[in-house]
C-alpha positions as CSV (number, residue, x, y, z in Angstrom):
1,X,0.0,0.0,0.0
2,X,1.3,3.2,-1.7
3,X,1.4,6.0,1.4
4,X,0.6,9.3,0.1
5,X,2.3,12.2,1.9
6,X,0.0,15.3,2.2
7,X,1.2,18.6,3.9
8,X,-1.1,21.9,4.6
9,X,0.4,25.1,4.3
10,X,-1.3,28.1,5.8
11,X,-0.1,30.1,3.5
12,X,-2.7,29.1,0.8
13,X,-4.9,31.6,3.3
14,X,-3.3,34.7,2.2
15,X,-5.7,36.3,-0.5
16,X,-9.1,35.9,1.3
17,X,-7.4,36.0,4.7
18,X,-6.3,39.7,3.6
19,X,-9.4,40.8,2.4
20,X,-11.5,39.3,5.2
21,X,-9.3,41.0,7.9
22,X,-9.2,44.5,6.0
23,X,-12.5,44.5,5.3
24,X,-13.5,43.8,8.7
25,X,-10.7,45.8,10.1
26,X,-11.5,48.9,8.7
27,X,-15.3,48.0,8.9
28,X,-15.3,48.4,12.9
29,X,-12.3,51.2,12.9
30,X,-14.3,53.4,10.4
31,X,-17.1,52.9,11.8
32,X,-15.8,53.3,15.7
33,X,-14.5,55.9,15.2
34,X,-17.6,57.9,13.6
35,X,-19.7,56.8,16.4
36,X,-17.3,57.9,19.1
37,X,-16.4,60.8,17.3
38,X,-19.8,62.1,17.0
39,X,-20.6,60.8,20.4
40,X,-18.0,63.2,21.9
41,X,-19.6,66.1,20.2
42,X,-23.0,65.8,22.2
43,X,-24.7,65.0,19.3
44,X,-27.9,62.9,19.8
45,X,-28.2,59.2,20.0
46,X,-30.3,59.6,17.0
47,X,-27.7,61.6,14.7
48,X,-25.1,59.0,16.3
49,X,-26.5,55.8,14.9
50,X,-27.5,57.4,11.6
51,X,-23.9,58.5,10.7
52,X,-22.8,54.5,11.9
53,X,-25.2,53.2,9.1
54,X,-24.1,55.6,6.9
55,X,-20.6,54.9,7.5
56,X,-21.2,51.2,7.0
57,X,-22.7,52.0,3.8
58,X,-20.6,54.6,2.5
59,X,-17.3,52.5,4.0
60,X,-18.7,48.5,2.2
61,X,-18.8,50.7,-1.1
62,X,-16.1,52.1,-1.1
63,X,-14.4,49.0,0.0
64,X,-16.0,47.0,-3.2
65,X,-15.3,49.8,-5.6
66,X,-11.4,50.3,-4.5
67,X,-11.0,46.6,-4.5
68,X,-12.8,45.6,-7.7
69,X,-10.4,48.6,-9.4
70,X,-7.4,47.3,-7.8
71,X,-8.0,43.6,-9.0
72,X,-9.0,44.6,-12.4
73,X,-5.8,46.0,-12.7
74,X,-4.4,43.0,-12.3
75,X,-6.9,40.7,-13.9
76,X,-6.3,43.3,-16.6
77,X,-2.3,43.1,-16.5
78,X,-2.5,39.4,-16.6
79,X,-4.7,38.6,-19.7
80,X,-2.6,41.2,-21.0
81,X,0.7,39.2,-20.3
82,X,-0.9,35.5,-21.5
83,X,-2.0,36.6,-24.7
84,X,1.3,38.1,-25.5
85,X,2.9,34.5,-24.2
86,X,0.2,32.9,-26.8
87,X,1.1,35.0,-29.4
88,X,5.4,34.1,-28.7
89,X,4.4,30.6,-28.7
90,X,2.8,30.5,-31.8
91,X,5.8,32.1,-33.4
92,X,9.2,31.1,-31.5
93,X,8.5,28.1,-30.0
94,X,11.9,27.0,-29.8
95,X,12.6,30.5,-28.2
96,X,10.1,29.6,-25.9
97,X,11.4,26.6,-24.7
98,X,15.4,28.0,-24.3
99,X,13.4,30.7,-21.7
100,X,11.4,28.0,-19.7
101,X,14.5,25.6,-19.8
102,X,16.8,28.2,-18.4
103,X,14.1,28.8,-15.8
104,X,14.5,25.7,-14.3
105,X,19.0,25.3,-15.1
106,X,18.4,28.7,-13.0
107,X,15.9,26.7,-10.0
108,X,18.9,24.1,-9.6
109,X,18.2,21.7,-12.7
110,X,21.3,20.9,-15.2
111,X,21.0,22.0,-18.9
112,X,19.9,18.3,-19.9
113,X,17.2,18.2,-17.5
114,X,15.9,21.3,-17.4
115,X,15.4,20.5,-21.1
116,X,13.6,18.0,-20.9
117,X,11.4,18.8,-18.3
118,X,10.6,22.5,-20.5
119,X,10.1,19.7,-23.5
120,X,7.5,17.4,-21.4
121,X,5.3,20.5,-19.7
122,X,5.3,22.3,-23.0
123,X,3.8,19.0,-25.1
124,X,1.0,18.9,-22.5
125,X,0.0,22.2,-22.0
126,X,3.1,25.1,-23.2
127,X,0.8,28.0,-22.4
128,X,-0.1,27.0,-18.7
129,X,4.0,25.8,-18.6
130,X,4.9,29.6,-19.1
131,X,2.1,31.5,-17.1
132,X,2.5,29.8,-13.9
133,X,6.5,29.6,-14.0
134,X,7.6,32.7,-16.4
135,X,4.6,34.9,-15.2
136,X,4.0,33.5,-12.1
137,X,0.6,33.3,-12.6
138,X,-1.5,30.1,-11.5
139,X,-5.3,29.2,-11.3
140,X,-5.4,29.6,-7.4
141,X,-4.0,33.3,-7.4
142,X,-5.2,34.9,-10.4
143,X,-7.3,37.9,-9.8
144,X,-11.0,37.5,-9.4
145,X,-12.3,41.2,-9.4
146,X,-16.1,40.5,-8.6
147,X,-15.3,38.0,-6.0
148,X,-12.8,40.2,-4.5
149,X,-15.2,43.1,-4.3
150,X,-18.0,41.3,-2.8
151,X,-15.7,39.9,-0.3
152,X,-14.5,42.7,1.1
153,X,-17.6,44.7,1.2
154,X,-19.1,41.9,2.9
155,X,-16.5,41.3,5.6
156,X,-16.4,45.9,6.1
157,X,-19.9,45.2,6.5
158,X,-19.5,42.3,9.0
159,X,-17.0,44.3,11.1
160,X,-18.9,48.0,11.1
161,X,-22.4,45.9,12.6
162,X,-20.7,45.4,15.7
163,X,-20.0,49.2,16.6
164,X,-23.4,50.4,15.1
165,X,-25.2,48.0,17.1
166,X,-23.2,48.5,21.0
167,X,-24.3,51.9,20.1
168,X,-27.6,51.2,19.3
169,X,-28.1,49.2,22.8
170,X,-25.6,51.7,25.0
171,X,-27.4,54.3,27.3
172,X,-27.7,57.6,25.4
173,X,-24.6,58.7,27.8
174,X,-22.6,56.4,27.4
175,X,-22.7,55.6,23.5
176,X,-18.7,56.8,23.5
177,X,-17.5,54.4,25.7
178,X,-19.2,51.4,25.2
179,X,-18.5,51.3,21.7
180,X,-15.0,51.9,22.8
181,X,-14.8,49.0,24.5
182,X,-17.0,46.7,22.2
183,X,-14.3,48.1,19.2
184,X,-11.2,47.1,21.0
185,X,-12.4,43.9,22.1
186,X,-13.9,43.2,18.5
187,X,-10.4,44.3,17.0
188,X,-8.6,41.9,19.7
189,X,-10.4,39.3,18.1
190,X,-10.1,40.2,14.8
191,X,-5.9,40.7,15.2
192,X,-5.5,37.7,17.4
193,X,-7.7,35.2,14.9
194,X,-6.1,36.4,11.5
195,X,-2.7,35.8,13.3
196,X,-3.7,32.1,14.5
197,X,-4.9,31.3,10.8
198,X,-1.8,32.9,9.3
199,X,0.3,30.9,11.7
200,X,1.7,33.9,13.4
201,X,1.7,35.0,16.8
202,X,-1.7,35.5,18.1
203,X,-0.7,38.4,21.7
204,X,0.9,40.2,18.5
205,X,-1.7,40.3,16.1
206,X,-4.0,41.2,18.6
207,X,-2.0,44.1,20.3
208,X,-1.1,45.3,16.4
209,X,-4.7,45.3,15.3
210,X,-5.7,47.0,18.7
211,X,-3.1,49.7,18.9
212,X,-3.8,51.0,15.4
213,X,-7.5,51.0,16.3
214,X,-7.6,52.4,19.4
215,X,-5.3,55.3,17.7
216,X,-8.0,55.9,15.1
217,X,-10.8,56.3,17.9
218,X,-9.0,58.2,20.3
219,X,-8.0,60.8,17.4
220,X,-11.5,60.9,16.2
221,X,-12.8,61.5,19.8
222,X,-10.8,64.7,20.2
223,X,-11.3,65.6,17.3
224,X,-15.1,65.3,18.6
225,X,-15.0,67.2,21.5
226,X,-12.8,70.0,19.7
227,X,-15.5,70.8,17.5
228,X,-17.8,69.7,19.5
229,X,-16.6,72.5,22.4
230,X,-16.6,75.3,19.7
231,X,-19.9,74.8,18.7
């Protein structure tokens, strides 16, 4: 009995672990920080939770919109870059196979092999050969713009709920604080379980997610009470 070995790598996480924690990130940051920034203005509870929603929806569409632009980009870039690797194929093949050969003498393979390895992947598919080790591009990591901007709008969405809603339940008087405390604790979470699944250290994460957070909120508050003062 043939024993297969199988290994998991977390870093197959990396594109929708990125998106998911930004989008959520700056969903209860943004969102935090309106709340608590308004709050300390002595502006009603009223006004308060209808600049959160409107920070949740202003913040998931711009999240969609700058993310769908950024990956077309590169959805763009890379149909670009296959088309012009069709086009070379279909002319200098053999110039084709001298570049993906010396790809792999330059990974560690002698000329020989590297040869014939270049030879083998380019009879069974010579196009797929040069994207995923000329271009580096591959099936799992190519740019997905519509995916990537539902994602994110969804997870900024997921993350600004959690302030709009401590603020929706706090006492009038205490709106500020409370969603202070519910942002931090959110963002502790957030940092600490985007560390675990990225196989980093979790007190890190956390503190890194929270400090940035907590210096977001704590700007916007005085930022609250300065204007807030003057009127």
């Amino acid at each position: 009995m043939r024993f297969i070995h199988g290994e998991f790598h977390k870093s197959g996480r990396i594109g929708w672990l990125r998106a998911a924690v930004l989008g959520a990130n700056d969903g209860t940051i943004s969102v935090s920080s309106l709340v608590i920034g308004v709050a300390a203005a002595g502006t009603s509870h009223e006004s308060i939770l209808l600049t959160g929603v409107a920070g949740l929806v202003a913040g998931a569409m711009s999240m969609a919109a700058g993310e769908y632009v950024s990956v077309q980009s590169q959805a763009d870039t890379e149909a670009a870059d296959i088309e012009r690797e069709k086009r070379e194929l279909e002319m200098e093949p053999e110039l084709e196979l001298d570049e993906l050969t010396s790809i792999y003498v330059g990974r560690g393979l002698d000329e020989p092999l590297a040869r014939q390895v270049a030879t083998k992947l380019m009879s069974n598919d010579a196009l797929g050969a040069h994207a995923r080790d000329e271009l580096g591009i591959t099936e799992t990591l190519r740019a997905r713009p519509i995916q990537a901007a539902i994602s994110s709008a969804i997870s900024f969405i997921a993350g600004a709920i959690i302030p709009i809603l401590a603020a929706f339940l706090a006492p009038a008087a205490l709106v500020a604080e409370i969603s202070t405390v519910t942002a931090l604790v959110t963002l502790i979470i957030l940092g600490g379980t985007a560390a675990y699944a990225g196989g980093a250290s979790i007190v890190k994460g956390s503190i890194r997610v929270a400090f940035w957070g907590a210096l977001a909120m704590g700007l916007t508050a005085g930022v609250g009470k300065l204007f807030g003062a003057v009127v």
